[in-house]
C-alpha positions in Angstrom: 99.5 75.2 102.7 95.8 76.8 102.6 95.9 80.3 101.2 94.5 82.6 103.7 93.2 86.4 103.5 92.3 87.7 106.8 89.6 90.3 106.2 88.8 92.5 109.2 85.4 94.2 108.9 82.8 96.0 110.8 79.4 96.8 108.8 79.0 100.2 109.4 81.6 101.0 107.0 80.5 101.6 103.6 84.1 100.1 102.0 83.9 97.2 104.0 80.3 96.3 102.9 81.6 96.8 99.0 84.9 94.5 100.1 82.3 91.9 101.7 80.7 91.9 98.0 83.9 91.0 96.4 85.6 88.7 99.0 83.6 85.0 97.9 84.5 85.9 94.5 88.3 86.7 94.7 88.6 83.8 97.6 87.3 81.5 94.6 89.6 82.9 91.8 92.3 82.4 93.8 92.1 78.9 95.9 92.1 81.0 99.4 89.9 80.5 102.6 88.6 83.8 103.7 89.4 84.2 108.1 86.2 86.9 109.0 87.3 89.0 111.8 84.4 90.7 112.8 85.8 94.5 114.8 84.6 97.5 116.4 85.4 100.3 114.6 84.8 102.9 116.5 88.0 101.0 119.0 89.7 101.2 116.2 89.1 105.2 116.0 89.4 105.5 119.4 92.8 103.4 119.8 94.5 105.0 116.6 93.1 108.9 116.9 91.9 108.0 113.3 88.0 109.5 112.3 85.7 108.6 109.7 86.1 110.4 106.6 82.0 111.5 106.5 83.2 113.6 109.0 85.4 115.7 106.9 82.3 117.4 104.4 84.7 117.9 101.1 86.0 114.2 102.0 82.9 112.9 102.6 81.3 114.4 99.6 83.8 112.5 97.8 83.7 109.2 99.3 79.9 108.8 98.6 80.9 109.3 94.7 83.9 107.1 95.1 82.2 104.6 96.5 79.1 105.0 94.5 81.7 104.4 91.3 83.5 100.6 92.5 79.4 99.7 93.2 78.9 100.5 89.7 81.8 98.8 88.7 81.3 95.8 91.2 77.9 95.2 89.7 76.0 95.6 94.0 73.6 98.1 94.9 74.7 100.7 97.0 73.4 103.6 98.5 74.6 105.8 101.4 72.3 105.5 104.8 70.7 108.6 106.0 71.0 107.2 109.2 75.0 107.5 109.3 76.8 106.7 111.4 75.4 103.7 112.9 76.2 102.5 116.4 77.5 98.8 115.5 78.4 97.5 118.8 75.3 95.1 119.2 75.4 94.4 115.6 79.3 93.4 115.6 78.6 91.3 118.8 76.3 89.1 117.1 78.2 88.9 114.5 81.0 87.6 117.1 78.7 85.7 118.7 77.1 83.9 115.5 81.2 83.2 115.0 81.1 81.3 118.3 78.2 79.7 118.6 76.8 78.9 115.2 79.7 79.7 112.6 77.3 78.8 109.1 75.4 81.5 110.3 77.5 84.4 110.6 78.2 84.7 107.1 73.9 85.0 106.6 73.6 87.6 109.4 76.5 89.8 108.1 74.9 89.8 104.5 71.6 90.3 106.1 72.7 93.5 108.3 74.9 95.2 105.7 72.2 94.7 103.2 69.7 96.6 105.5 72.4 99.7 106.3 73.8 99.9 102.8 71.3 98.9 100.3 67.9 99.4 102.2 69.1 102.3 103.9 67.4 101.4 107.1 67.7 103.0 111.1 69.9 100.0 112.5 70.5 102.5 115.3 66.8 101.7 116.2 66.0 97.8 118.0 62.5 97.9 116.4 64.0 97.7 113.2 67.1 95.4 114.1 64.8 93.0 115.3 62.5 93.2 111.7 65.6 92.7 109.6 66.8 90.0 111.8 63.5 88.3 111.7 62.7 88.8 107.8 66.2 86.8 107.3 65.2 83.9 109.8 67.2 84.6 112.8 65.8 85.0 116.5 66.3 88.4 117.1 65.5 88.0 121.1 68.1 84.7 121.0 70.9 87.2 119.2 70.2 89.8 121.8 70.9 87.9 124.4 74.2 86.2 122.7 75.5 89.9 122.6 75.1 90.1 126.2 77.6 86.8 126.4 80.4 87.7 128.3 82.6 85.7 126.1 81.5 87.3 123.1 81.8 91.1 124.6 85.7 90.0 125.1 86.4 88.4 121.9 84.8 91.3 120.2 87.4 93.1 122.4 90.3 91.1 121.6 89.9 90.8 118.1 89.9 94.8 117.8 92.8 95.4 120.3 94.5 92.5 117.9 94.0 94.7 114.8 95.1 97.6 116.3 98.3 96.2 117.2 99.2 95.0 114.2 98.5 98.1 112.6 95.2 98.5 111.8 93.7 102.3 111.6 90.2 101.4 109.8 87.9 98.5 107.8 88.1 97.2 105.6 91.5 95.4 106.8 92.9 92.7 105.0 96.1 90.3 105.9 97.9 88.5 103.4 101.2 86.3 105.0 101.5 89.4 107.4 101.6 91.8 105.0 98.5 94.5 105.8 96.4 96.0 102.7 93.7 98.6 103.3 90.4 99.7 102.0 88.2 98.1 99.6 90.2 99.8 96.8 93.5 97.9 97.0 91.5 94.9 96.7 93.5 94.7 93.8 96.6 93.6 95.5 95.1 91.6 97.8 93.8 89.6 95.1 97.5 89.5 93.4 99.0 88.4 96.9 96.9 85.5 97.2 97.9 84.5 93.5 101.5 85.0 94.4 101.0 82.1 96.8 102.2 78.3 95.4 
């Protein structure tokens, strides 16, 4: 039976951009098949009455150094946007829609787009600049555009949140492992050991 972590993500969250940095190399270590479920965060928020933790100051304060520390440690360049928070809801459509339509490329587009927020620290609230990053990494930014507008797509972007939500899910990164429902990039730990606990 294929060894399968289900990693729920959405890429204006700083912790799931360092978890998408560690996933390829823990799915390898361990013989599992990485499911990407791309969310909208902000359902998530609204669904569970949960907030970001940038919007506490003390907490927020913190979570830059925290997160700043497992970059180091990772070996990825990180660096918190000025532009925060970013409005993901285009961005996580395309990511949904790339899933659909053209599945090799979704993994490209994500890299691409939490590269820009997260390492570049560019305005991905701004279309201008969506459209430049999308084009620098050879994608069509007027053909993406229009996929977000895919009805299909707005509904499985829908659907996949409402999914995490009632399973339990309160933030990103999510991961699943035989049911059993791991949070945040630092328990990638026991993700990791859950997956090595399979025969």
């Amino acid at each position: 039976m294929t060894k399968v972590v289900e990693f729920f993500f959405d890429v204006g969250s700083p912790a799931a951009y360092l978890a998408w940095t560690q996933m390829p190399k823990i799915a390898a270590e361990t013989g599992a098949t990485v499911d990407y479920k791309p969310i909208l965060l902000g359902g998530v928020f609204q669904a569970t009455a949960n907030r970001s933790p940038m919007e506490v100051p003390a907490k927020g304060r913190y979570m830059n150094d925290d997160l700043q520390r497992f970059a180091t440690r990772y070996g990825v360049p990180y660096s918190h946007n000025p532009h925060f928070p970013i409005n993901t809801l285009t961005l996580m459509r395309g990511a949904v829609g790339l899933q659909l339509r053209e599945p090799a490329r979704m993994v490209p587009y994500v890299e691409a787009v939490f590269r820009a927020i997260w390492v570049d620290g560019k305005n991905m609230n701004d279309p201008a600049t969506v459209g430049g990053v999308l084009h620098a990494a050879g994608f069509d930014a007027q053909a993406l555009l229009a996929l977000t507008a895919d009805p299909e797509v707005k509904d499985r972007l829908k659907a996949v949140t409402q999914d995490a939500v009632a399973r339990g899910a309160f933030g990103a990164p999510t991961f699943f492992v035989d049911g059993q429902m791991y949070w945040g990039q630092d328990r990638l730990d026991f993700v990791k050991e859950a997956l090595e606990a399979r025969p």
